[in-house]
PDB file of the backbone (N, CA, C, O) and the ligand in Angstrom, with CONECT records:
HET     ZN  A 101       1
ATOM      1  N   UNK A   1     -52.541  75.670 134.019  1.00  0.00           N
ATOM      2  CA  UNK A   1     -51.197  75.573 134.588  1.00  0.00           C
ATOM      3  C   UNK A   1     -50.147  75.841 133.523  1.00  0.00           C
ATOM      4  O   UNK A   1     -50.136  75.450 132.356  1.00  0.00           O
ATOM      5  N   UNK A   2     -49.420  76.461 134.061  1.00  0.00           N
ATOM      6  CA  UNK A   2     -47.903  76.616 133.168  1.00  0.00           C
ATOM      7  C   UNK A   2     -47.238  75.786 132.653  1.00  0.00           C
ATOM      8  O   UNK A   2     -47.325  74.628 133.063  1.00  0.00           O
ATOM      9  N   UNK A   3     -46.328  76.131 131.545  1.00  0.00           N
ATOM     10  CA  UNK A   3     -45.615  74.086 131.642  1.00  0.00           C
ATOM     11  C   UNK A   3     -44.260  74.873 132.015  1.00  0.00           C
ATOM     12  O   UNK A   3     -43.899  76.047 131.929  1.00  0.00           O
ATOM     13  N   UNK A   4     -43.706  73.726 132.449  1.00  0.00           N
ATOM     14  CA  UNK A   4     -42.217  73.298 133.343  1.00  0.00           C
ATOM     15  C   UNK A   4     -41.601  74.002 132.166  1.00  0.00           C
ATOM     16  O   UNK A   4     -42.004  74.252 131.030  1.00  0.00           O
ATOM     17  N   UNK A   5     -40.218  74.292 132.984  1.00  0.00           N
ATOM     18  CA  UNK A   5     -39.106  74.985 131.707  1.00  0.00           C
ATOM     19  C   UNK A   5     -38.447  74.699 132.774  1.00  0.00           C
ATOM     20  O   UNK A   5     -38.550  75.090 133.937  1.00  0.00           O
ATOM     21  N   UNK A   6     -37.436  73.638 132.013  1.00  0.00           N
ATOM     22  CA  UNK A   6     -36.012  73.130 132.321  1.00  0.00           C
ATOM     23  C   UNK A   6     -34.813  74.558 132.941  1.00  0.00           C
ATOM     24  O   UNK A   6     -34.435  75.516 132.267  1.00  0.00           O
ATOM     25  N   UNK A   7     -34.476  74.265 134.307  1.00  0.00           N
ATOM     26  CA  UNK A   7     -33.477  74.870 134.441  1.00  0.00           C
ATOM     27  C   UNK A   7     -31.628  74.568 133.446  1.00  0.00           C
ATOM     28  O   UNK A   7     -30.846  73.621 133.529  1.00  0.00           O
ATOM     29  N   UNK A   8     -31.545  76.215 132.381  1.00  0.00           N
ATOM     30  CA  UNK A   8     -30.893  75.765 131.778  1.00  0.00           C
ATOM     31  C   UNK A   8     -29.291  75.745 132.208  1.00  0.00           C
ATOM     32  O   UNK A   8     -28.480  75.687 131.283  1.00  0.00           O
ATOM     33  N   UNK A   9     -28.693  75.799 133.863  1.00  0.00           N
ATOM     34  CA  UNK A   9     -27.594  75.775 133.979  1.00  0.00           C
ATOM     35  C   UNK A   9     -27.023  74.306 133.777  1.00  0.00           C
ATOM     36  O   UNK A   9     -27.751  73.373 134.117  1.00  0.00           O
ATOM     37  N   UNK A  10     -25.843  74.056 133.276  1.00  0.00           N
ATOM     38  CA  UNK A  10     -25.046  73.316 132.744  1.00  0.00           C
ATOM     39  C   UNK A  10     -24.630  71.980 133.460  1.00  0.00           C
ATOM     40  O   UNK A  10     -24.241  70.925 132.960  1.00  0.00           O
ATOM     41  N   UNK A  11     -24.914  72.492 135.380  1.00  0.00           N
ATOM     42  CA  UNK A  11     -24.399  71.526 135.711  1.00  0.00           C
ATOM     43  C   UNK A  11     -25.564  70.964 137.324  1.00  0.00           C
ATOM     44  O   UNK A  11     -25.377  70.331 138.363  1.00  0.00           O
ATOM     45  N   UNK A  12     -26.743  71.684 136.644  1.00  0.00           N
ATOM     46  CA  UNK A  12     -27.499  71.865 137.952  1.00  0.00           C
ATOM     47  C   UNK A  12     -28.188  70.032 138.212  1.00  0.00           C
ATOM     48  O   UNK A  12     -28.388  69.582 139.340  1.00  0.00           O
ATOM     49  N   UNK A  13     -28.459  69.204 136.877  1.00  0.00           N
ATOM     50  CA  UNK A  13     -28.273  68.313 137.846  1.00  0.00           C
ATOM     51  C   UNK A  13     -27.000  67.318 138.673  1.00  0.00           C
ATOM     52  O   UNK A  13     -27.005  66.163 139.097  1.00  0.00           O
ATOM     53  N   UNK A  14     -26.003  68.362 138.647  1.00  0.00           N
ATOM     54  CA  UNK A  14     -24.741  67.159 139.481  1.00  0.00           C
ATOM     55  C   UNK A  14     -24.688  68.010 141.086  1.00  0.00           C
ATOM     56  O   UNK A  14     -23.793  67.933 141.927  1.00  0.00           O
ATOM     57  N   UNK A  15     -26.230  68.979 141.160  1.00  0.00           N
ATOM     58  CA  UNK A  15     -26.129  69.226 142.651  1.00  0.00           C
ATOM     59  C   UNK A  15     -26.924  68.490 143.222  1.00  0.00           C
ATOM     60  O   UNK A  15     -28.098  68.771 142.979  1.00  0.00           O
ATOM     61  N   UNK A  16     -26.728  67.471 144.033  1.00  0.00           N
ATOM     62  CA  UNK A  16     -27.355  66.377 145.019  1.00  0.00           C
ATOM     63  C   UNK A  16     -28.636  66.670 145.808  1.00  0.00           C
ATOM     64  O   UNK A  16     -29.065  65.804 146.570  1.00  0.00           O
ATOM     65  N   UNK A  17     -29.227  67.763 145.677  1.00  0.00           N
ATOM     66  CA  UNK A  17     -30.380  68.160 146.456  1.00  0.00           C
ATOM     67  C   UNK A  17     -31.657  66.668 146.252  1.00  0.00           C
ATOM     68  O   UNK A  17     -31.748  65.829 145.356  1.00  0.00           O
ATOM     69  N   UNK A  18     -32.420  66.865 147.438  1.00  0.00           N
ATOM     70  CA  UNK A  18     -33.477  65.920 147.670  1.00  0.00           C
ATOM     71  C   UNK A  18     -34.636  65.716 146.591  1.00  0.00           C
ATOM     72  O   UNK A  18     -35.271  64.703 146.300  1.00  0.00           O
ATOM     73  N   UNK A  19     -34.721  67.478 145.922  1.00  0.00           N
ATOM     74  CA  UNK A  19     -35.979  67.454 144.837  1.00  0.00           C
ATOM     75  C   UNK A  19     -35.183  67.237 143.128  1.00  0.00           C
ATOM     76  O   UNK A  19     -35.782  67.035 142.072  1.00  0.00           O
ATOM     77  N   UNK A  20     -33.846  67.351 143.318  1.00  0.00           N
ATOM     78  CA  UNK A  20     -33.692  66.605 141.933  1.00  0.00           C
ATOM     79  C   UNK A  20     -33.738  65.266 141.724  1.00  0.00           C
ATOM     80  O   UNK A  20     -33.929  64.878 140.571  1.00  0.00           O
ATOM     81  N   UNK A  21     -33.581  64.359 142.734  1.00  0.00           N
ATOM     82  CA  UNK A  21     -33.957  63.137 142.596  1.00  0.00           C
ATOM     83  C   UNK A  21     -35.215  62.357 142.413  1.00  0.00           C
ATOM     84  O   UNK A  21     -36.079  62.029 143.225  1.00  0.00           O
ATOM     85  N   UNK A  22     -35.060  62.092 140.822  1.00  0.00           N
ATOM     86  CA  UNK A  22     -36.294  61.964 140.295  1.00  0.00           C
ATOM     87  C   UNK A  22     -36.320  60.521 139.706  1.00  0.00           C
ATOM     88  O   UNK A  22     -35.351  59.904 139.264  1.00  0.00           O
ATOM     89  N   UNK A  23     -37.502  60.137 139.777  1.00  0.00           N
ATOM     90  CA  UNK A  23     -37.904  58.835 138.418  1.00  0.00           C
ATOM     91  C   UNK A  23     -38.398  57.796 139.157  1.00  0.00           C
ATOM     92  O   UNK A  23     -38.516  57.963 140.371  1.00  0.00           O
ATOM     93  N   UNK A  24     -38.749  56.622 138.594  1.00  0.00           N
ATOM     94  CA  UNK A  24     -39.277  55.311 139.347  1.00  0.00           C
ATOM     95  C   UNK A  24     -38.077  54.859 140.358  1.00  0.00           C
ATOM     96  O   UNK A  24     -36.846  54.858 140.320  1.00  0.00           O
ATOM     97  N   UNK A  25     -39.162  54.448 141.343  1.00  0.00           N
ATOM     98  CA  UNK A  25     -38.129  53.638 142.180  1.00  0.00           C
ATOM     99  C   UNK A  25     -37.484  52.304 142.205  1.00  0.00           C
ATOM    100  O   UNK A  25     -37.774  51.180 141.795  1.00  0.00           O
ATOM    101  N   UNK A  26     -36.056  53.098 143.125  1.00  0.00           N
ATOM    102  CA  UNK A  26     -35.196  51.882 142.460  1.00  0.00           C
ATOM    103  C   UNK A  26     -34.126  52.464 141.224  1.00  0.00           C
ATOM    104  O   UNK A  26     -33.023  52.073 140.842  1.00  0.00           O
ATOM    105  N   UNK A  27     -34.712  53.201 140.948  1.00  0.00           N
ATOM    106  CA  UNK A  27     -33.926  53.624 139.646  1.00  0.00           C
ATOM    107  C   UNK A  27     -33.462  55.205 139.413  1.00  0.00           C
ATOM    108  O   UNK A  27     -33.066  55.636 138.330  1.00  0.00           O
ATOM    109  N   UNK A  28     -33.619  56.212 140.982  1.00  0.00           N
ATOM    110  CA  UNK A  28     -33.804  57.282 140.862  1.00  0.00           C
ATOM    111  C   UNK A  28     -32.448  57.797 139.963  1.00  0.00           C
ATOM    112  O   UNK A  28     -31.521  57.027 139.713  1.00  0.00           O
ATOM    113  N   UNK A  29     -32.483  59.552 139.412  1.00  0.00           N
ATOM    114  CA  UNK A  29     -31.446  59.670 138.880  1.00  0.00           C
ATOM    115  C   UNK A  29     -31.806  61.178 139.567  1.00  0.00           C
ATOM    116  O   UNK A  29     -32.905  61.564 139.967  1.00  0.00           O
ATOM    117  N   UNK A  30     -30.418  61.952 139.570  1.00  0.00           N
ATOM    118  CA  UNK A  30     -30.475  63.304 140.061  1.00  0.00           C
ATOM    119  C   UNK A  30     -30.868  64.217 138.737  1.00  0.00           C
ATOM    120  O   UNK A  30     -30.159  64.227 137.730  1.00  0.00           O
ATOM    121  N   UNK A  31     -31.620  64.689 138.817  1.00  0.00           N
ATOM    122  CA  UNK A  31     -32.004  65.722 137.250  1.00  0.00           C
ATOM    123  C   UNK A  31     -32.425  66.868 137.414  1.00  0.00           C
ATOM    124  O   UNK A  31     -33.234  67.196 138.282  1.00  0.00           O
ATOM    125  N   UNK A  32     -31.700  67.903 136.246  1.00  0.00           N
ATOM    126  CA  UNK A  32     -31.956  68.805 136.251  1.00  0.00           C
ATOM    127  C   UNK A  32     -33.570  69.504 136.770  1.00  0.00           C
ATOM    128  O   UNK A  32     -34.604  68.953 136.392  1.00  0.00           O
ATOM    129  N   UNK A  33     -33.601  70.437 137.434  1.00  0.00           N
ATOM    130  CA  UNK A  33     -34.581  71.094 137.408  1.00  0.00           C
ATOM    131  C   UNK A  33     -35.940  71.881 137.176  1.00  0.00           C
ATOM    132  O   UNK A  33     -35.797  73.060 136.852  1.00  0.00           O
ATOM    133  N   UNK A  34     -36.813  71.559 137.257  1.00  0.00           N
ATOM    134  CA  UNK A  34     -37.753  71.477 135.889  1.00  0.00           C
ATOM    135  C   UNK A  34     -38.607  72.435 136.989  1.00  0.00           C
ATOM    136  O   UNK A  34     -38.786  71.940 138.102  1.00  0.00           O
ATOM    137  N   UNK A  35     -39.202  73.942 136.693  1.00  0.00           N
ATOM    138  CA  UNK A  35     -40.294  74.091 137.278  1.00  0.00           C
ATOM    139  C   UNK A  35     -41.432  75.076 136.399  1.00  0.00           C
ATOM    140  O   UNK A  35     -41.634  74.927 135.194  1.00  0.00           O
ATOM    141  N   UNK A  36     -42.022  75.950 137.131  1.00  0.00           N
ATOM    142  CA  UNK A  36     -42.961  76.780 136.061  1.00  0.00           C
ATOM    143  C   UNK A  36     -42.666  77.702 135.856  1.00  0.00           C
ATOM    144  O   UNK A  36     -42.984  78.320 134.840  1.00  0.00           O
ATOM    145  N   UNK A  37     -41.674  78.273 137.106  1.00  0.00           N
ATOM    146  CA  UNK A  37     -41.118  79.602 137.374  1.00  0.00           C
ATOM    147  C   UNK A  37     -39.897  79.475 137.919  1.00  0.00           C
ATOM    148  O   UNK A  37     -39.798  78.620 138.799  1.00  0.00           O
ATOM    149  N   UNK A  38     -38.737  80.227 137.572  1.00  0.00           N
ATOM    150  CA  UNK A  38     -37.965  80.501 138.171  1.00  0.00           C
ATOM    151  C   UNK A  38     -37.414  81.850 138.351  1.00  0.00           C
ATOM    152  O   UNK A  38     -37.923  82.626 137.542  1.00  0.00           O
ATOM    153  N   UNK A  39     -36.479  82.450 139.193  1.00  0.00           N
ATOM    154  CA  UNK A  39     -36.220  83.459 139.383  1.00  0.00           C
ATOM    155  C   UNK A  39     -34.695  84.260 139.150  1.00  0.00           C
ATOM    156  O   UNK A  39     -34.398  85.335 139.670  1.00  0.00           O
ATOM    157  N   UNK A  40     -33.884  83.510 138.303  1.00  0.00           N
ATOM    158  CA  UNK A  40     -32.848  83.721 138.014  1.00  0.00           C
ATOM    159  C   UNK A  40     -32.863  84.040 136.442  1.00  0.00           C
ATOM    160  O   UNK A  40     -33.780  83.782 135.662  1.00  0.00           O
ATOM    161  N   UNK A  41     -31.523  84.718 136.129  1.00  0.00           N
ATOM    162  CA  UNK A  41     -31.969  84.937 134.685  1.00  0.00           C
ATOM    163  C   UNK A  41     -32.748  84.997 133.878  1.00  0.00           C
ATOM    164  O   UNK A  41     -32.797  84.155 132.981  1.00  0.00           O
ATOM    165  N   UNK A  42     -33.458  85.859 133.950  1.00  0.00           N
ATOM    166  CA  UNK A  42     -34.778  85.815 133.236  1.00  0.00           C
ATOM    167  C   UNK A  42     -35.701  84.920 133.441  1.00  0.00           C
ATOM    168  O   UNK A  42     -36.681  84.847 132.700  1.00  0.00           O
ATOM    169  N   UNK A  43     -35.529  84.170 134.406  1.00  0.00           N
ATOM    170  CA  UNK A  43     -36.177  82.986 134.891  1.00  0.00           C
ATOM    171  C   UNK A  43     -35.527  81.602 134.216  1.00  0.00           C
ATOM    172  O   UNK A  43     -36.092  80.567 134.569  1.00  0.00           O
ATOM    173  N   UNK A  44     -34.769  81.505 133.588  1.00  0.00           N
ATOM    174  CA  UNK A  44     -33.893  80.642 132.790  1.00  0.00           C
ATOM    175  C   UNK A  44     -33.195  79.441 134.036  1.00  0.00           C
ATOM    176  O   UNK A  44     -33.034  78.241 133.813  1.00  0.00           O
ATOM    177  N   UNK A  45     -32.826  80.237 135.483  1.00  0.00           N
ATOM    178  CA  UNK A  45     -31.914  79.705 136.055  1.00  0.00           C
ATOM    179  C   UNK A  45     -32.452  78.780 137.554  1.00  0.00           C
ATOM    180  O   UNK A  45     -32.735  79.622 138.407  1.00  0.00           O
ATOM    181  N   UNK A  46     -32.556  78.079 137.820  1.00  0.00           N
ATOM    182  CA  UNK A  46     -33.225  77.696 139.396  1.00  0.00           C
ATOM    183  C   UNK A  46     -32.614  78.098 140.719  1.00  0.00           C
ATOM    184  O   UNK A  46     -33.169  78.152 141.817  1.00  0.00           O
ATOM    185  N   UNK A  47     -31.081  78.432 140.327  1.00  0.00           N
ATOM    186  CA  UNK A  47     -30.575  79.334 141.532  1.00  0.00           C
ATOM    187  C   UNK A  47     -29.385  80.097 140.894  1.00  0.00           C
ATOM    188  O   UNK A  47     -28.954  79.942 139.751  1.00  0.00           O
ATOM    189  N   UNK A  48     -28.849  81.113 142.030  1.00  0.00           N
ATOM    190  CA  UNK A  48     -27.409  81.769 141.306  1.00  0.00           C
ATOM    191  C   UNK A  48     -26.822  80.957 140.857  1.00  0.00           C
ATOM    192  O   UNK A  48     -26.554  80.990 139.656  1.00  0.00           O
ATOM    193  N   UNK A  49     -26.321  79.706 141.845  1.00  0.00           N
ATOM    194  CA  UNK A  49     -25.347  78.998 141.255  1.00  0.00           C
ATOM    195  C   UNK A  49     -25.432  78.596 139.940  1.00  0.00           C
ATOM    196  O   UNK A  49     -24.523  78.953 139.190  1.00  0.00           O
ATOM    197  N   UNK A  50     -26.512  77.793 139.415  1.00  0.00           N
ATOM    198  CA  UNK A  50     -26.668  77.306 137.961  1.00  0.00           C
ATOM    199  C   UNK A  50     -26.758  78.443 137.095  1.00  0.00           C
ATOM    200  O   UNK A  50     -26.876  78.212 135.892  1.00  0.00           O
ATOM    201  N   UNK A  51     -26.718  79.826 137.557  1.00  0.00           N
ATOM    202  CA  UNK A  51     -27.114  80.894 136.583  1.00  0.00           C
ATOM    203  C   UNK A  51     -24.742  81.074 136.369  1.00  0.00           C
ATOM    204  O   UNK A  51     -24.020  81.196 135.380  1.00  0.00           O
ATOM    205  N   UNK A  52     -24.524  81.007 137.502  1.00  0.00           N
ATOM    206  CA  UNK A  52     -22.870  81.337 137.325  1.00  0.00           C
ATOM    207  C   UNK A  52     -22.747  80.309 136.266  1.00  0.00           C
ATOM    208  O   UNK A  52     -22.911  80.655 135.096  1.00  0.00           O
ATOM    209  N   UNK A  53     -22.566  79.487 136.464  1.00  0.00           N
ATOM    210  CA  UNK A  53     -22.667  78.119 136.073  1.00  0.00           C
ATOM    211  C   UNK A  53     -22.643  77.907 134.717  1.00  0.00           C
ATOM    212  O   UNK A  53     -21.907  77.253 133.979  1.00  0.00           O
ATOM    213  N   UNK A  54     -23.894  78.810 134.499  1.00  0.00           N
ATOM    214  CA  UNK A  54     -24.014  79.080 132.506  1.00  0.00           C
ATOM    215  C   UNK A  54     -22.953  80.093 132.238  1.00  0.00           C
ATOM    216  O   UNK A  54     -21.992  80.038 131.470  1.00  0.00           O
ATOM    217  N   UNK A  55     -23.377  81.089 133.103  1.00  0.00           N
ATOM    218  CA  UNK A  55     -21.943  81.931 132.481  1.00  0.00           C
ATOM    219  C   UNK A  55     -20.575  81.905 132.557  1.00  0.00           C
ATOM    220  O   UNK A  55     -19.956  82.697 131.846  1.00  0.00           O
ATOM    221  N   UNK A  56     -19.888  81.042 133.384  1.00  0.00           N
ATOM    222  CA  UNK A  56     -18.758  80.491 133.310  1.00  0.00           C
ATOM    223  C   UNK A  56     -18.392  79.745 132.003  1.00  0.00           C
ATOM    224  O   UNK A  56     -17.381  79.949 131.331  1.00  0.00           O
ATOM    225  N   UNK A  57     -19.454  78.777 131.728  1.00  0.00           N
ATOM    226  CA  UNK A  57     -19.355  77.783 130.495  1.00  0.00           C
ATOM    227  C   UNK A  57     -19.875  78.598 129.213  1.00  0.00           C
ATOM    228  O   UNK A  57     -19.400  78.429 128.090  1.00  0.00           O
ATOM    229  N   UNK A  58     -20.750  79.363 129.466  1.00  0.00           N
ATOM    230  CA  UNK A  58     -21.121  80.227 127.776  1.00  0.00           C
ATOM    231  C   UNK A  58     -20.794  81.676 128.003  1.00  0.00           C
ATOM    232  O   UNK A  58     -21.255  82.306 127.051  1.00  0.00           O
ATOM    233  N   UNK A  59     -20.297  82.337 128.711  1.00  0.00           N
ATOM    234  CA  UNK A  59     -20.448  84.154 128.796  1.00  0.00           C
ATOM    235  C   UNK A  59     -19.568  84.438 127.898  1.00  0.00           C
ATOM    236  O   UNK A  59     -19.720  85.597 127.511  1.00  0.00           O
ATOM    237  N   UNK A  60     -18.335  83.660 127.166  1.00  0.00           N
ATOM    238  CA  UNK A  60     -17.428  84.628 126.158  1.00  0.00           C
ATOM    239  C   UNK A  60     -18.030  84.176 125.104  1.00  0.00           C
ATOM    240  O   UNK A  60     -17.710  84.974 124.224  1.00  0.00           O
ATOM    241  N   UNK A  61     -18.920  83.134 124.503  1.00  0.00           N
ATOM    242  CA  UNK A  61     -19.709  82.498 123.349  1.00  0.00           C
ATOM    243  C   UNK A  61     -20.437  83.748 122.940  1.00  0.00           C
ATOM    244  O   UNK A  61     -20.274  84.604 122.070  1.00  0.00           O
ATOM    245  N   UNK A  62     -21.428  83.491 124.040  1.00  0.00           N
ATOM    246  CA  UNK A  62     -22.846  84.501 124.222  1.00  0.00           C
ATOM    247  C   UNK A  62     -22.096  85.918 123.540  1.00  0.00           C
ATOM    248  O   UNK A  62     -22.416  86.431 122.467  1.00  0.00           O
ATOM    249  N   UNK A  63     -20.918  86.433 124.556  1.00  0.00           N
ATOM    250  CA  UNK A  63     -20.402  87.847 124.303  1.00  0.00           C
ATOM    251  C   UNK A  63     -20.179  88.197 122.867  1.00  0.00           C
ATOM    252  O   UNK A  63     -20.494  89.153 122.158  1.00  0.00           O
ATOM    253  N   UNK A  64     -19.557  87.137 122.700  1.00  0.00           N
ATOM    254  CA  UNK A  64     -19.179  87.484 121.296  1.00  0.00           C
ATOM    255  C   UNK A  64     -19.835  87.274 119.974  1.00  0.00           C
ATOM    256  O   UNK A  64     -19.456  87.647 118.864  1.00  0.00           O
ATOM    257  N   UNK A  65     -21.262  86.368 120.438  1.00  0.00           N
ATOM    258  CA  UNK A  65     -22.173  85.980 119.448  1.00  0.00           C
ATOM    259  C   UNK A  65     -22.865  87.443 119.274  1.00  0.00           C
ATOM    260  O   UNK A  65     -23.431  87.844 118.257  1.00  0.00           O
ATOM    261  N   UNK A  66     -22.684  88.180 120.549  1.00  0.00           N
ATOM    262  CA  UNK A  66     -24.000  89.261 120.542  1.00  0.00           C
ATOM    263  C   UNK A  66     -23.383  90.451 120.319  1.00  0.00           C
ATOM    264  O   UNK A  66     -24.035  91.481 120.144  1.00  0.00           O
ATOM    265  N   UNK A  67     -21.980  90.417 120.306  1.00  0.00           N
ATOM    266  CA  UNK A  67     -21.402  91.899 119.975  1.00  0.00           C
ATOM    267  C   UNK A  67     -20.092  91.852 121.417  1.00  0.00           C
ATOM    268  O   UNK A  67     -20.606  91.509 122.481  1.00  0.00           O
ATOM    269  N   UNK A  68     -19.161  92.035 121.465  1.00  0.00           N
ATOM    270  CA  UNK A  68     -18.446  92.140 122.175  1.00  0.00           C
ATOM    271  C   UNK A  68     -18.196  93.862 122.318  1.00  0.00           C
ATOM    272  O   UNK A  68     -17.847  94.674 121.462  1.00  0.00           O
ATOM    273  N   UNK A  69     -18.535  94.045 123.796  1.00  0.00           N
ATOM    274  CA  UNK A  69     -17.726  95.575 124.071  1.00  0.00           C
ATOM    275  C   UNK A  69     -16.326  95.983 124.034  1.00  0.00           C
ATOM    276  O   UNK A  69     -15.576  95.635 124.946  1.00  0.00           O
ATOM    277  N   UNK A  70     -15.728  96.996 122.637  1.00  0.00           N
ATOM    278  CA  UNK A  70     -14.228  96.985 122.356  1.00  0.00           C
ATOM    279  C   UNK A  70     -13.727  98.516 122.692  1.00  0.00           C
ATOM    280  O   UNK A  70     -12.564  98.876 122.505  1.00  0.00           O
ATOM    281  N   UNK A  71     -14.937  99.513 123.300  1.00  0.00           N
ATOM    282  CA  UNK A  71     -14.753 100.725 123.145  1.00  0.00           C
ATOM    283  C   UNK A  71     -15.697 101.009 124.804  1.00  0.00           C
ATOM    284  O   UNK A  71     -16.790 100.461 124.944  1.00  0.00           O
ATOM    285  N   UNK A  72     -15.149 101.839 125.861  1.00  0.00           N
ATOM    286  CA  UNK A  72     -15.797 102.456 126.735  1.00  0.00           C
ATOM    287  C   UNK A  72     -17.252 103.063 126.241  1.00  0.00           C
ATOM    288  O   UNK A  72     -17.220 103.701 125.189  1.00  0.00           O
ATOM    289  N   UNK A  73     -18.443 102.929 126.864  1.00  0.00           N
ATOM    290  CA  UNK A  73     -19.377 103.614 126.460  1.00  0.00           C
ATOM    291  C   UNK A  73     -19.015 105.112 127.527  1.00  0.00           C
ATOM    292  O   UNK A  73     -18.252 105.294 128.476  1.00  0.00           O
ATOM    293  N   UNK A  74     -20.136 106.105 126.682  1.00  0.00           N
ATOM    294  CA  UNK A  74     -20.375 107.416 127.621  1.00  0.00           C
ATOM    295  C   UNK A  74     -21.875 107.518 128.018  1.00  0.00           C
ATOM    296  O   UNK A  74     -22.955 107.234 127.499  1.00  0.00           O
ATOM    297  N   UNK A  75     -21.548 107.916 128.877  1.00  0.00           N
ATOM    298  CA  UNK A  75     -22.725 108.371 129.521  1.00  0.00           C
ATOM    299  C   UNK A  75     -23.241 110.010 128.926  1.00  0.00           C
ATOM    300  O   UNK A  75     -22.579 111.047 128.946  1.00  0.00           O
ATOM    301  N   UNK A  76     -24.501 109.816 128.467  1.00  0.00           N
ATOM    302  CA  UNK A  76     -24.241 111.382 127.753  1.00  0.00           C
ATOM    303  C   UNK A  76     -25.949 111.629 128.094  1.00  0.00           C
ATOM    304  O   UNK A  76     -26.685 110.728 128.498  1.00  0.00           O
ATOM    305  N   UNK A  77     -26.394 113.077 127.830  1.00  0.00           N
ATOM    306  CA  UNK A  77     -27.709 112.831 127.566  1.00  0.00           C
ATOM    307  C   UNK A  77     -28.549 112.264 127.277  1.00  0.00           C
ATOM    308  O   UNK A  77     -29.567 111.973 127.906  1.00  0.00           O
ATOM    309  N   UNK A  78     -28.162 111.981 126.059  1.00  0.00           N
ATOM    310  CA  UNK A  78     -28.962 111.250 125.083  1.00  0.00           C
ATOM    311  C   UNK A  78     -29.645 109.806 124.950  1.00  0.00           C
ATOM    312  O   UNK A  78     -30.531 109.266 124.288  1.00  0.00           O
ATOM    313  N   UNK A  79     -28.391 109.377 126.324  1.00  0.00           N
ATOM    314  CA  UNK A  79     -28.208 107.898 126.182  1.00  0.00           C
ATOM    315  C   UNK A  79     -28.866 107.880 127.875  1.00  0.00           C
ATOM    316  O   UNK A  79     -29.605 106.976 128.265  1.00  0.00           O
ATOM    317  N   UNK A  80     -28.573 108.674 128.466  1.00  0.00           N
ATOM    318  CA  UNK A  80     -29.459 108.279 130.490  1.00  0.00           C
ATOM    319  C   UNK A  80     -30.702 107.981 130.368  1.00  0.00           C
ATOM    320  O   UNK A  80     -31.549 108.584 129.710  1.00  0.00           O
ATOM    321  N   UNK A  81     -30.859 106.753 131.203  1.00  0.00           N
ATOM    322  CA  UNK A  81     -32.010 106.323 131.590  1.00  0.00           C
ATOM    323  C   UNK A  81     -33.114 107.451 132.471  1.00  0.00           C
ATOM    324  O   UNK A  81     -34.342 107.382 132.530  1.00  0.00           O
ATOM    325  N   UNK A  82     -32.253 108.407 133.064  1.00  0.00           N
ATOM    326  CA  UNK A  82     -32.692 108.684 134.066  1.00  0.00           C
ATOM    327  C   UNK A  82     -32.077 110.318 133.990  1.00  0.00           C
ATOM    328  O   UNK A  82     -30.886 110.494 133.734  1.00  0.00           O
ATOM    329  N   UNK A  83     -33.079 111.566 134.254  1.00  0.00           N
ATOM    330  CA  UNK A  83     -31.795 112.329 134.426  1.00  0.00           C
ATOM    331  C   UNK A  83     -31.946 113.085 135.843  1.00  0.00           C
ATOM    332  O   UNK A  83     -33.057 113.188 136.364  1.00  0.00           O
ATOM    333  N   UNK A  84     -30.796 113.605 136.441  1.00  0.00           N
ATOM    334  CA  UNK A  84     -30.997 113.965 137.691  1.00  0.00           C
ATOM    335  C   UNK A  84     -30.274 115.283 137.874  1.00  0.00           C
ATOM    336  O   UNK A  84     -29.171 115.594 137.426  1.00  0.00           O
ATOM    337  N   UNK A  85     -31.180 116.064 138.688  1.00  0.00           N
ATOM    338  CA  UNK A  85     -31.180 117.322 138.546  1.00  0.00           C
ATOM    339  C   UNK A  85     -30.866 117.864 140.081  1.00  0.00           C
ATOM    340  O   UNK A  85     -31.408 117.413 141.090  1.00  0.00           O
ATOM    341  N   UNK A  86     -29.722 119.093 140.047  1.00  0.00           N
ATOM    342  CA  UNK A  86     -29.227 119.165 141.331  1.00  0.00           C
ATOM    343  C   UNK A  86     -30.479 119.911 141.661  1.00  0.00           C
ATOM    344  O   UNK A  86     -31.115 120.350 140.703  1.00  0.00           O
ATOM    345  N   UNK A  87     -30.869 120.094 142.706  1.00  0.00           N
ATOM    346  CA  UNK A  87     -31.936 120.849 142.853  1.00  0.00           C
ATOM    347  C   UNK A  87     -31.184 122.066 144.258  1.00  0.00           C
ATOM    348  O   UNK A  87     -30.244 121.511 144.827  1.00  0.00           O
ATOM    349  N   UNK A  88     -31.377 123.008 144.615  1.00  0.00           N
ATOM    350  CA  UNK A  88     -31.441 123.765 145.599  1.00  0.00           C
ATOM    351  C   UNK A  88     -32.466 123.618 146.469  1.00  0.00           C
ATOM    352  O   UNK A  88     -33.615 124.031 146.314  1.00  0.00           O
ATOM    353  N   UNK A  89     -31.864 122.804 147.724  1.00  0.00           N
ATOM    354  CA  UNK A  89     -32.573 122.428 148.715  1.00  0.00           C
ATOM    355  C   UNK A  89     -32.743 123.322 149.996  1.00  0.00           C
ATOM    356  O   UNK A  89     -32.221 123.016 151.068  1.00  0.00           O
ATOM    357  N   UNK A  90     -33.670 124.685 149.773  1.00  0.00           N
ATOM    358  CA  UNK A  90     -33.983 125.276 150.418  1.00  0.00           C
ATOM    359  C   UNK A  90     -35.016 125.105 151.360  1.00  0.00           C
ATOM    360  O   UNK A  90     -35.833 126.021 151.266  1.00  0.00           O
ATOM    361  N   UNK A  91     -35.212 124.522 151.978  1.00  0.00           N
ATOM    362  CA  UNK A  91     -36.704 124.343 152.787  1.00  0.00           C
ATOM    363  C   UNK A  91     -37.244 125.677 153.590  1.00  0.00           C
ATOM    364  O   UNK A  91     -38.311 125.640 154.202  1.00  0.00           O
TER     365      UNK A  91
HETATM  366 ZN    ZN A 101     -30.445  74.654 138.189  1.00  0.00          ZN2+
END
C-alpha cells in the first residue's frame, strides 16, 4: 500500500465535510486530508478548491521563487511542442 500524503491546501481542513472529521470519540477534530492519491496538482491537492486555495496564499511566492515572467514569450519553431502543417485537403 501507498502511504497517505497530506492534502497540501492551506485551508482544506476548515471545510466541514463528513470524512475530515477525524480522531477518537468525543474528541473529533476536522483535518486536513490525508489520502494515497489525489488528483489535483500534481496530486498535491484533494480538490480544486484547496488547489485555488494554495495558489491564492503562495502563487506570487512560488512565482517569484521560480523566476517571474517579465518579457512575452514567442512562439517560434524551435520552441513548439507540436508543429502543424496546413495540408491541402483534396480528397
Ligand atoms: Zn484539501
Amino acid at each position: 500500500m501507498s502511504e497517505l500524503k497530506l492534502c497540501q491546501g492551506p485551508a482544506c481542513h476548515t471545510y466541514t465535510t463528513k470524512d475530515r472529521l477525524k480522531g477518537p470519540a468525543g474528541s473529533k477534530t476536522y483535518q486536513t486530508r490525508r489520502r494515497s492519491s489525489m488528483y489535483y496538482g500534481k496530486g498535491n491537492f484533494c480538490s480544486m478548491q484547496c488547489y485555488n486555495d494554495w495558489a491564492e496564499e503562495f502563487s506570487d511566492r512560488a512565482i517569484d521563487h521560480f523566476g517571474r515572467l517579465t518579457e512575452p514569450k514567442h512562439l517560434t519553431e524551435d520552441n513548439a511542442w507540436v508543429k502543424q502543417y496546413d495540408w491541402d485537403r483534396n480528397y
